[in-house]
C-alpha positions as CSV (number, residue, x, y, z in Angstrom):
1,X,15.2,13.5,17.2
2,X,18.5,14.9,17.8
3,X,21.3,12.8,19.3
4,X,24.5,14.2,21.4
5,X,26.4,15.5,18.9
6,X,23.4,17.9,17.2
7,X,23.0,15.0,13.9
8,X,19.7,14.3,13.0
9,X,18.1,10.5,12.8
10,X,14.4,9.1,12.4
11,X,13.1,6.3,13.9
12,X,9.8,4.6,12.4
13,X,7.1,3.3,15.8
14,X,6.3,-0.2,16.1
15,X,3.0,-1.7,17.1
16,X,4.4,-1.4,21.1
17,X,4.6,2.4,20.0
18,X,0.6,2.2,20.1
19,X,-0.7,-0.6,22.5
20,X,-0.1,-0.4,25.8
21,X,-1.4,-4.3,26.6
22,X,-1.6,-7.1,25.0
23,X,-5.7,-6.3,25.8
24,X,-5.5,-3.4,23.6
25,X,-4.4,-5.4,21.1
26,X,-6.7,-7.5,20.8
27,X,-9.3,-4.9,21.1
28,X,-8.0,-2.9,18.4
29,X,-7.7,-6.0,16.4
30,X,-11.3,-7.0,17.0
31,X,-12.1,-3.7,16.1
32,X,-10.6,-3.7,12.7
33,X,-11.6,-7.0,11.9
34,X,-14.9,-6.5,12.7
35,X,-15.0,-3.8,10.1
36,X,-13.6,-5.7,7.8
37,X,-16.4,-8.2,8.3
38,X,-18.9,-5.6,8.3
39,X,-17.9,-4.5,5.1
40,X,-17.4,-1.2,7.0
41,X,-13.7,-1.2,5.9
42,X,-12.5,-2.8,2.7
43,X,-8.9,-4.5,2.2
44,X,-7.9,-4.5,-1.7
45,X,-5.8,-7.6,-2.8
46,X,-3.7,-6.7,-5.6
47,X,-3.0,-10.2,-6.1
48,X,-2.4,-14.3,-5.1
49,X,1.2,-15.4,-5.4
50,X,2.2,-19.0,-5.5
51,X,4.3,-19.7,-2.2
52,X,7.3,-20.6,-4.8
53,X,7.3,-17.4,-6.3
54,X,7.9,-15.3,-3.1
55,X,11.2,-14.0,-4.3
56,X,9.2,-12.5,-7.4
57,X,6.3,-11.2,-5.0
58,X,9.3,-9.4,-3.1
59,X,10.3,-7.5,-6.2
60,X,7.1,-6.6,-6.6
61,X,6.8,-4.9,-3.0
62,X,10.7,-3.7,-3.1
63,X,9.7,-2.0,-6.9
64,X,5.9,-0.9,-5.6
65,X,4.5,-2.8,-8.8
66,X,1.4,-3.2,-6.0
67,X,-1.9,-1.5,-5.3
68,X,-2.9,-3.6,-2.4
69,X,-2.2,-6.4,-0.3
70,X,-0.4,-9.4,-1.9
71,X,-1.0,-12.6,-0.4
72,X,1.5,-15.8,-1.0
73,X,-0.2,-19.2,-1.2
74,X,1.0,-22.1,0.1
């Protein structure tokens, strides 16, 4: 997208960029979960973090030392 002055910038969509209502929503997220359920769709945990160790679970992310989701425990 170009602004007034002809310089390039990018913008990354939100969610609102793809549901209209807060009904969508929900039916999109029933969708997915429900595939998940079903098996249909599979979510890869790289791995379980202790809550304390957030900080170190953010390095991972920030460094991309994951495959998958990472899940902090309480």
């Amino acid at each position: 997208m170009l602004n007034q002055k002809g310089s390039l910038f990018l913008t990354r969509p939100s969610l609102g960029h793809y549901t209209a209502s807060r009904e969508e929503l929900l039916e999109r997220a029933r969708d997915v979960l429900g595939a998940v359920a079903s098996g249909a769709l599979k979510v890869r945990i790289d791995r379980e973090v202790p809550l304390t160790e957030a900080a170190d679970a953010q390095r991972a992310l920030e460094g991309r030392g994951t495959t998958g989701k990472l899940l902090l425990i309480p």
